[in-house]
C-alpha positions in Angstrom: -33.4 -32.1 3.3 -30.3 -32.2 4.7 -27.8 -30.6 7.2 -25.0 -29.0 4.0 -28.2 -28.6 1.1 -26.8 -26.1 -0.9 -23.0 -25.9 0.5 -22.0 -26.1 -3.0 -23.3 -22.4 -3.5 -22.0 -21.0 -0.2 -18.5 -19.0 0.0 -16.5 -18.7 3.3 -15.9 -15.3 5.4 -12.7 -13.4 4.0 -13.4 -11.3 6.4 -10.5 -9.9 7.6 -9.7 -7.4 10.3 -10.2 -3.8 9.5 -7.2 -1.1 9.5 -6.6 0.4 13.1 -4.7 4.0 13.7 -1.4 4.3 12.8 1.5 4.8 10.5 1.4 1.6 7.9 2.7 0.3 5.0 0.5 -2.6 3.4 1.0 -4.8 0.5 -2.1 -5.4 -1.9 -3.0 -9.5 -1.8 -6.3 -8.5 -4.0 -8.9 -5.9 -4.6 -12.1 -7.2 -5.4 -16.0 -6.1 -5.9 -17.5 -9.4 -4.6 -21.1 -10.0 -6.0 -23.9 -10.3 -4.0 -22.9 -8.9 -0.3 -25.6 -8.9 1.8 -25.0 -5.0 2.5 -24.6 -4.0 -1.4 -21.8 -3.4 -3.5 -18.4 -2.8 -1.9 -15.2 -2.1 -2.8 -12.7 -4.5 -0.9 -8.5 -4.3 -0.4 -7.3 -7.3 0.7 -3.8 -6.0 2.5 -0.7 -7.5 4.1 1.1 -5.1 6.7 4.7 -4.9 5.7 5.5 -1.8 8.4 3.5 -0.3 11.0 3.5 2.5 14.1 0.1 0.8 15.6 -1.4 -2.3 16.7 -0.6 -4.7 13.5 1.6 -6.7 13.6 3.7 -7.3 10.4 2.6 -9.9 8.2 -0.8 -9.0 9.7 -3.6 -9.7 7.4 -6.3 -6.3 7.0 -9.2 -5.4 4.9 -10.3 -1.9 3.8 -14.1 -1.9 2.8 -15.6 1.0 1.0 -19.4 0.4 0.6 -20.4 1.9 -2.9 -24.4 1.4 -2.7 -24.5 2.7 0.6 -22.6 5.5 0.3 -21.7 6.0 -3.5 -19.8 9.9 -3.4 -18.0 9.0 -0.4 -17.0 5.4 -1.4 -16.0 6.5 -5.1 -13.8 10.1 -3.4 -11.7 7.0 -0.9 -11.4 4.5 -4.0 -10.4 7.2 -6.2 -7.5 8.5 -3.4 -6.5 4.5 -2.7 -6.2 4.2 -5.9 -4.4 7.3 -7.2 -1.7 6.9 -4.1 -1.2 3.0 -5.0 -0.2 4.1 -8.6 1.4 7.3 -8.0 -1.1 8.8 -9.7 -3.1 12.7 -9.3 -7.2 11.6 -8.3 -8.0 13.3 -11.2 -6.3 10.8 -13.8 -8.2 8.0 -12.0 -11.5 6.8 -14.5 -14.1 4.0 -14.5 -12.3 2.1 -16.9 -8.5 2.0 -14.0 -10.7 1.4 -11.4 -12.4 -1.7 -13.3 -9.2 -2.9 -14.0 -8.2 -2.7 -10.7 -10.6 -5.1 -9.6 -10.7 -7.7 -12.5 -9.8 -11.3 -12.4 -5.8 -10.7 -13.9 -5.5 -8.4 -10.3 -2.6 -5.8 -11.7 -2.2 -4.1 -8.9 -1.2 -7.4 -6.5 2.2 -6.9 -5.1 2.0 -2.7 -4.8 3.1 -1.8 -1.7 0.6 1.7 0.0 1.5 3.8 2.6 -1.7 4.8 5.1 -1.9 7.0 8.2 -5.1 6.1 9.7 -6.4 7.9 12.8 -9.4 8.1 14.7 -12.3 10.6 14.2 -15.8 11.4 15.5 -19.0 10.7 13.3 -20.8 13.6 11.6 -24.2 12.7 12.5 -23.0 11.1 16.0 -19.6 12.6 17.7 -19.5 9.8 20.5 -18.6 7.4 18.0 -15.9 7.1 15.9 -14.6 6.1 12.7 -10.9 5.1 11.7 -10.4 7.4 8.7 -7.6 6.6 6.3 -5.2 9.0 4.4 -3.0 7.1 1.4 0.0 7.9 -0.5 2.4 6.4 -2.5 4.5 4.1 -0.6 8.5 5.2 -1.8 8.5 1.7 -3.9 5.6 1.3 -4.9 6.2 1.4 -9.2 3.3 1.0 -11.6 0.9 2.4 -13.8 -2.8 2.1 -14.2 
């Protein structure tokens, strides 16, 4: 047995970093539902900063990761908000079918441009630690329909 046995099967880290506080404006590389993650099923926006008030740098690359089996109400509410704001959109038009869509191969919403304030805030079930939560809206150029 060898060193690489089974590199053929392996995929690389995409990893990127994760969205700090302040005002931003991203552009959507990808959104993706990646099979198989060691922590379950998540949700995963692959961003570009265009414009931001905090620690990215434009150009930057980011990733916003929403964990569905872990925490399936709360990961569905943020998808269903990301979503809505990157199509100018209310929540309440977002459905299964959009947000499958969203993350299929042809990658329609690649190129949509999302405003974000981010901001930190204690944890509910520990407030020494914190959390960057995120609130979306339609970026001013952002144009499609889902």
């Amino acid at each position: 047995m060898g060193l690489f046995d089974g590199i053929e099967n392996a995929s690389s880290s995409q990893g990127g970093q994760y969205i700090k506080p302040g005002q931003h404006v991203f552009e959507i590389n990808a959104l993706k539902m990646p099979p198989n993650l060691r922590n379950g099923a998540c949700f995963i926006a692959e961003l570009t900063v265009i414009a931001s008030t905090g620690e990215h740098g434009v150009g930057d690359s980011v990733s916003w990761v929403r964990n569905i089996s872990k925490h399936k109400e709360m990961a569905l509410g943020d998808i269903k908000a990301f979503l809505a704001a990157c199509v100018g959109c209310k929540e309440e038009d977002v459905d299964a079918a959009g947000a499958e869509a969203a993350v299929s191969e042809a990658q329609p919403m690649a190129g949509i441009k999302v405003a974000c304030e981010a901001f930190d805030k204690p944890m509910q079930k520990d407030p020494t630690k914190m959390f960057t939560h995120t609130r979306w809206s339609q970026h001013k150029t952002a144009t499609a329909t889902a």
